[in-house]
C-alpha positions in Angstrom: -4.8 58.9 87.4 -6.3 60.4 84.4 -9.4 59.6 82.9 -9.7 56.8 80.2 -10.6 58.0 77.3 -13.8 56.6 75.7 -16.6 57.4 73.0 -18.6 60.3 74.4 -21.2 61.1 71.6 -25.1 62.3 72.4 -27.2 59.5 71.9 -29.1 58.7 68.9 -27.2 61.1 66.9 -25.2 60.3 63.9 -22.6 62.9 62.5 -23.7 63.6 59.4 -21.8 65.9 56.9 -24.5 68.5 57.5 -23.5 68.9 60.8 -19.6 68.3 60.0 -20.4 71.4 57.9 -21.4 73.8 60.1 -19.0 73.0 63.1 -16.2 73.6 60.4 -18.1 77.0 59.8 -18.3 77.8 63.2 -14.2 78.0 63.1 -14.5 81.0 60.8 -15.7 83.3 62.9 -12.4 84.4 64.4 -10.0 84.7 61.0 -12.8 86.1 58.9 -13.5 89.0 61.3 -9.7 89.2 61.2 -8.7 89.0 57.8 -12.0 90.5 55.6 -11.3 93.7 57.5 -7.7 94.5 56.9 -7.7 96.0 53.7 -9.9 98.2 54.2 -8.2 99.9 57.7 -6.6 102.5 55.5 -10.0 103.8 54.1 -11.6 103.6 57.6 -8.7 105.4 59.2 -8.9 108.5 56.6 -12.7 108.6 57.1 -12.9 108.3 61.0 -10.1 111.2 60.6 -8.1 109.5 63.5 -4.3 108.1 64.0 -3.2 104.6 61.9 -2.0 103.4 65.9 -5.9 104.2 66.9 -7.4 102.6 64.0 -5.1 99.5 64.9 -7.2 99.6 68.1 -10.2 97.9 66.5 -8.0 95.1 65.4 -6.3 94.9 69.3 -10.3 94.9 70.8 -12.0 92.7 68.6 -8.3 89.8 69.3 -9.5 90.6 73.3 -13.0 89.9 72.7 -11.8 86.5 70.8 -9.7 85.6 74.0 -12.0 86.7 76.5 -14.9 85.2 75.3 -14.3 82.1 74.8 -13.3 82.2 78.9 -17.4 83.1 79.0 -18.2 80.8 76.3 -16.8 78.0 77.4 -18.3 77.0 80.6 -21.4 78.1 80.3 -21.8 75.4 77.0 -20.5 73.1 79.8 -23.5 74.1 82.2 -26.8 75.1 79.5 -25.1 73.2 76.6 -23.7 73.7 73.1 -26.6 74.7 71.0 -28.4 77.8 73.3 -24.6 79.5 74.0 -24.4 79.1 70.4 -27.4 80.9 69.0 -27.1 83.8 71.2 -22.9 84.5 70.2 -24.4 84.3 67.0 -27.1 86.5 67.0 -25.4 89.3 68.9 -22.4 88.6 66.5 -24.9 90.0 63.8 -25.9 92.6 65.8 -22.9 94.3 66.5 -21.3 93.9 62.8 -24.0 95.5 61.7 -23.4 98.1 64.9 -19.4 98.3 63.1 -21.1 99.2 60.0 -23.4 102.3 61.8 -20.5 103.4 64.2 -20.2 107.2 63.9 -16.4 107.7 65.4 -13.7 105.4 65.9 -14.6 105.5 69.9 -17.8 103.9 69.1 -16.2 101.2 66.5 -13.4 99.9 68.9 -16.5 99.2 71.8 -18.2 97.1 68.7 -15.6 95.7 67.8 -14.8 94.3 71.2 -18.0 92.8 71.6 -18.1 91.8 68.1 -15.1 89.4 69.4 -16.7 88.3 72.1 -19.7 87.0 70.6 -17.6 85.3 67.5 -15.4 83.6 70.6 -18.9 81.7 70.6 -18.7 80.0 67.8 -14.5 79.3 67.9 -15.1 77.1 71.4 -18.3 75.5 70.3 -16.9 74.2 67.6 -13.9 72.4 69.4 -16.3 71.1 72.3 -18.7 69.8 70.5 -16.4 67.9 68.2 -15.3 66.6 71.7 -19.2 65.2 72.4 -19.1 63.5 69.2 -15.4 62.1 68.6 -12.8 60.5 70.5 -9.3 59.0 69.6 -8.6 58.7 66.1 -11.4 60.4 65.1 -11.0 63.6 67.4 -7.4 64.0 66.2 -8.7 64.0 62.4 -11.4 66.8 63.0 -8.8 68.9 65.0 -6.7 68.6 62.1 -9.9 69.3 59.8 -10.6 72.0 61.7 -7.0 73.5 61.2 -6.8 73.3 57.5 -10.3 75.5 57.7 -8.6 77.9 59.6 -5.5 77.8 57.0 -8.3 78.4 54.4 -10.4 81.4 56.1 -6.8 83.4 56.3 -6.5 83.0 52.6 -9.5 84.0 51.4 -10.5 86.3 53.7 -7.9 89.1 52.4 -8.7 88.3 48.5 -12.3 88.7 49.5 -11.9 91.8 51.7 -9.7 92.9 48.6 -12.5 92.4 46.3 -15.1 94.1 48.8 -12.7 97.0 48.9 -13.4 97.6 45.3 -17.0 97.5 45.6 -17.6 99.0 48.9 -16.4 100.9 51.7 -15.4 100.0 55.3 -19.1 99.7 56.5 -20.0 97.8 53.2 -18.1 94.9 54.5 -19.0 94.7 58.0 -22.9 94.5 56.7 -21.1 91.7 54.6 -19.4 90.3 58.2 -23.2 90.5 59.3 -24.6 88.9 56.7 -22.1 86.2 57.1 -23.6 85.7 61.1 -27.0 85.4 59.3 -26.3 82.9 57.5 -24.7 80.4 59.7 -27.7 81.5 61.9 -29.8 80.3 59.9 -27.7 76.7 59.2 -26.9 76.3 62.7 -30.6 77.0 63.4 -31.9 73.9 61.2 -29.0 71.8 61.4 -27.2 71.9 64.5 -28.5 69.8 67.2 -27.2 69.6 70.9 -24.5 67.4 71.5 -24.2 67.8 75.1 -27.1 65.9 76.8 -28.6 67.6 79.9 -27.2 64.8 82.0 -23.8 65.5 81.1 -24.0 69.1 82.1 -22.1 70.5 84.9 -23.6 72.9 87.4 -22.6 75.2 90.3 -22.1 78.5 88.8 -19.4 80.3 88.9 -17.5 78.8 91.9 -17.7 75.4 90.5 -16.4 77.0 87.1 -13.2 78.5 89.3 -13.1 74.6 90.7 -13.4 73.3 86.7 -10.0 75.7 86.1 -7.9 74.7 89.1 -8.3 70.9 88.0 -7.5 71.7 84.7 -4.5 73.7 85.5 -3.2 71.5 87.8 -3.1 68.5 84.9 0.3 68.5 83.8 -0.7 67.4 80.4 -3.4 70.1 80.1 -1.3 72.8 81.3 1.5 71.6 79.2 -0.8 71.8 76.1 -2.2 75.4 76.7 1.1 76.9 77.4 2.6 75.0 73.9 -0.4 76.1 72.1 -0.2 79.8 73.6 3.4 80.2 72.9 3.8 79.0 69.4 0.7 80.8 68.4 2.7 83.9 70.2 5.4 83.4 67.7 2.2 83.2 64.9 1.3 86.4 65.5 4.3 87.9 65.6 4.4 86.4 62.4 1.1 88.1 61.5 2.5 91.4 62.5 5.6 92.3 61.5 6.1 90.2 58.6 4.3 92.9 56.2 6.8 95.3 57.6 9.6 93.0 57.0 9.0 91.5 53.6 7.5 95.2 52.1 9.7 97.6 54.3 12.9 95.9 54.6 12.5 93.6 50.9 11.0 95.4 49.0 8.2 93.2 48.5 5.1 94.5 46.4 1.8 94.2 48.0 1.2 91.6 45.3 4.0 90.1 45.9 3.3 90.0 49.6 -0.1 88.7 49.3 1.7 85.6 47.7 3.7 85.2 50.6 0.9 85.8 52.8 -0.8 82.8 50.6 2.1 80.4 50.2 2.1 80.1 54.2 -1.4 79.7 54.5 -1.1 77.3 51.9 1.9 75.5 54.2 -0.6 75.9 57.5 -3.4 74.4 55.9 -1.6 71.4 54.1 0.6 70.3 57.2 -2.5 70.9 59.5 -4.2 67.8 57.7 -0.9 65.9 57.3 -1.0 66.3 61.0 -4.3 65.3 61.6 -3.6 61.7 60.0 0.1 61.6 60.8 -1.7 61.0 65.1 -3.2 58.7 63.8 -0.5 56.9 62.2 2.4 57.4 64.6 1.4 59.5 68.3 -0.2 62.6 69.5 3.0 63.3 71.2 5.3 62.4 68.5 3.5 64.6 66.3 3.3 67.6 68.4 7.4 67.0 69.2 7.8 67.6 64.7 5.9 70.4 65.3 7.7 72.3 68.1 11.1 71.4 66.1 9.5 72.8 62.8 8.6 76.2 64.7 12.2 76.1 66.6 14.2 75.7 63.4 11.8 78.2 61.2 12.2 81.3 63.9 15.8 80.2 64.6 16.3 81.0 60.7 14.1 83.9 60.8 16.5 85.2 63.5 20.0 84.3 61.6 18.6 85.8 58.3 17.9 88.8 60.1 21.2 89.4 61.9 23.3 88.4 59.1 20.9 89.7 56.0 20.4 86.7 54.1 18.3 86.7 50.9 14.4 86.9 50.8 14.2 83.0 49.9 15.6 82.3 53.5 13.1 84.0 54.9 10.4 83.0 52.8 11.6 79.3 53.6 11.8 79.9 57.7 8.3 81.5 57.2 6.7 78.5 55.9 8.5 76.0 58.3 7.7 77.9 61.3 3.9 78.6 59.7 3.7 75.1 58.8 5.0 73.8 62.7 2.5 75.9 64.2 -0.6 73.7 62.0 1.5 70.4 63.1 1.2 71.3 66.7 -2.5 72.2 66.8 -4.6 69.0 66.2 -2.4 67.2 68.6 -2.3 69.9 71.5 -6.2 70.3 71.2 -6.7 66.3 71.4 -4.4 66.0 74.1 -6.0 68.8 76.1 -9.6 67.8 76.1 -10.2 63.7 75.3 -9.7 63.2 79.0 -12.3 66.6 79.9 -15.7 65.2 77.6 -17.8 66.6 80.7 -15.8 70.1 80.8 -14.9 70.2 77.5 -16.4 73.4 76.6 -14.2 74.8 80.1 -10.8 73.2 78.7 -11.7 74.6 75.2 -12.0 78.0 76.4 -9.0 77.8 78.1 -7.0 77.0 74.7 -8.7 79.9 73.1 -7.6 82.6 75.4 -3.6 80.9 75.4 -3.4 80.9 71.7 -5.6 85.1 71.5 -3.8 86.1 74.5 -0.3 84.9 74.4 -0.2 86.3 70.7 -1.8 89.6 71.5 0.8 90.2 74.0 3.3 89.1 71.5 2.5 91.0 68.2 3.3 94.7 69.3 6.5 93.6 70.7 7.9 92.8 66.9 7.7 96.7 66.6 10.4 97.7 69.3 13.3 97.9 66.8 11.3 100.5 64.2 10.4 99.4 61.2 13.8 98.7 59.4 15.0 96.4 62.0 14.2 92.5 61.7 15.7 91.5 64.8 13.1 91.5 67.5 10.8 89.4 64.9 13.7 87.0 64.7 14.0 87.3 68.7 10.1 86.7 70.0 9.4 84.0 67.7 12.8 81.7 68.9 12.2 82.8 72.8 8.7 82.4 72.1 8.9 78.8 70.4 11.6 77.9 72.7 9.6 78.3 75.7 6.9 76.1 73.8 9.2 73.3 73.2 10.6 73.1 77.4 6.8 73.4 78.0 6.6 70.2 76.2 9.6 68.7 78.0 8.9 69.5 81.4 5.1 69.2 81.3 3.9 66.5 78.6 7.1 64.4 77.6 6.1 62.2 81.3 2.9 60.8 81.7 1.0 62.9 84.0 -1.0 62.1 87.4 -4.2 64.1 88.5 -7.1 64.7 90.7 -10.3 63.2 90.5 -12.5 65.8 88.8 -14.2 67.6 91.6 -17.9 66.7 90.2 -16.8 63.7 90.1 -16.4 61.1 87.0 -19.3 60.8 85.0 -19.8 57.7 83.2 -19.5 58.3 79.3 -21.7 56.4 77.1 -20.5 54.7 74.5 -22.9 55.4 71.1 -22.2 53.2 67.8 -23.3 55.4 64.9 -20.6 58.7 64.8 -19.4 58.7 61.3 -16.3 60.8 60.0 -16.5 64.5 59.7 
């Protein structure tokens, strides 16, 4: 059977907005080392004196450090707790910013960057897992979705801000500002945040009991179902992240102006249906939800793919952007809720696990949209249907039935139930 969900908060701590604050902060880390640092590649790729497709590098390490670490991150929140892990992926993500900023060739930079991912991975599964200590049901479901309009946010901003640093600085000007970023939510999670895994809720074991904590995950058809749905529409998300510049500029003629409001008008879309999301679990289902979701992302790559093959204006691209965009926020709150409500004494394990589908699945996805040359939409149309596709007979085959699992191999711990947790 799978385990009841029920209230699973640290005792004697309300969730103030304060803290609500900084664990929406936390989810920063990974688009705003991402998306500050894109326009500014070109300049870095002129001064380093190297190849565009070894500049590109940087970008490929620091999405493997977000993946991988998170895989690190994860279970050892589980084992010494949320707040420790924390600190230290935030300190040594201000230490090797500020080591991007100093690197002397781009050898050096792609190394930092790497790490750089790693250590931001810290904040990225913190964030979910702790929101897992303090919330359940209704309330988990609406900071998942909370959490997903942040992330909407961060990928708007952070190319206007990078933009603007552009003008006033160079490359290593805004990795100092990347550091000074890390400093300051240092500093706030530092005096604000507070553990929210108490010690007697923390696993043990090392590392073999962290291989045991990922069998019985994998083996829950619901989890399993969830990180493969979550890995392969983000797939098609990066894709989208990819080649759409090439499509939209190369192929119709798009300005870069014109391109950054394209770029905006879907991050507008991820960020609005994200919280629509969020409430619409509550109202209706988690499932239900997720199912709008996986149809939204279905029908916006299948019109990605038919506009492509049969050269249909730019508003039907535009359009099967944003519906595919927008699917990918629907699907998030729920798949997150339903992965880890029923894992409060692994959560930090399951967490980690998400991460490294959605960073993973998507890495191996985005250089694919390139096969065809730049002139040739096709593939883009291709990877995100296959890719969404295989997301939606995830769904069917692993999370439409209700699922039947182990006994976790710790064995349950009794949750206490604390009055007190207020909204996010």
């Amino acid at each position: 059977m799978r385990t009841i969900r029920t209230e699973f908060a640290t005792r004697g701590q309300a969730v103030g907005r304060p803290l609500a604050v900084v664990l929406g902060l936390l989810t920063i880390f990974g688009p705003i080392s991402m998306d500050l640092y894109l326009p500014v590649l070109p300049a870095l790729t002129v001064e380093l004196g190297t190849a565009a497709s070894v500049a590109q590098l940087t970008i490929t390490a620091c999405l493997l450090g977000l993946a991988f670490g998170q895989v690190v991150a994860g279970p050892l929140s589980d084992r010494f707790g949320r707040r420790r892990p924390l600190l230290v992926g935030v300190i040594a993500y201000v230490l090797t910013s500020a080591l991007c900023a100093v690197s002397p060739n781009v050898e050096t930079l792609i190394a930092a960057r790497f790490i750089q991912g790693l250590a931001g991975a810290v904040g990225i599964v913190i964030a979910q897992a702790a929101g897992r200590d303090l919330y359940s049901g209704r309330r988990l479901v609406r900071y998942y979705g909370r959490l997903t309009v942040l992330g909407g946010l961060a990928a708007i901003i952070g190319p206007v801000i990078g933009g603007q640093l552009a003008n006033l600085t160079d490359w290593r000007g805004v990795f100092l500002f990347l550091a000074a970023v890390g400093a300051a939510i240092l500093i706030t999670s530092t005096t604000i945040f507070r553990e929210t895994l108490p010690s007697e809720h923390r696993g043990g074991g090392g590392f073999p009991q962290t291989g045991r904590d990922f069998r019985h995950l994998l083996s829950d058809r619901v989890f399993l179902g969830a990180v493969l749905v979550t890995g392969m529409v983000n797939a098609a998300l990066f894709a989208y992240l990819s080649g759409a510049t090439y499509v939209l500029q190369g192929i119709y003629g798009l300005s870069p102006q014109g391109y950054s409001f394209a770029f905006g008008l879907n991050s507008l879309g991820f960020m609005v249906f994200g919280f629509v999301a969020g409430r619409l679990c509550e109202w209706w289902s988690e499932k239900a939800t997720l199912v709008v979701g996986l149809v939204m992302c279905v029908a916006g790559a299948g019109g990605l793919l038919v506009t492509a093959a049969f050269h249909l204006p730019l508003i039907a691209i535009i359009l099967s952007l944003l519906t595919m965009v927008s699917g990918v926020a629907v699907t998030t709150p729920p798949t997150t809720s339903l992965a880890l409500a029923d894992y409060p004494h692994v959560a930090g394990t399951a967490a980690s696990l998400l991460g490294l589908a959605r960073f993973a699945f998507g890495g191996l996805a985005a250089p694919l949209v390139g096969l065809g040359g730049g002139t040739n939409p096709v593939p883009f149309g291709l990877i995100t249907v296959v890719t969404t596709l295989l997301g939606l007979v995830a769904y069917a085959t692993l999370m439409r039935r209700p699922a039947t699992t182990y006994p976790h191999p710790t064995g349950d711990i009794p949750e206490p139930a604390v009055a007190g947790a207020t909204r996010p």
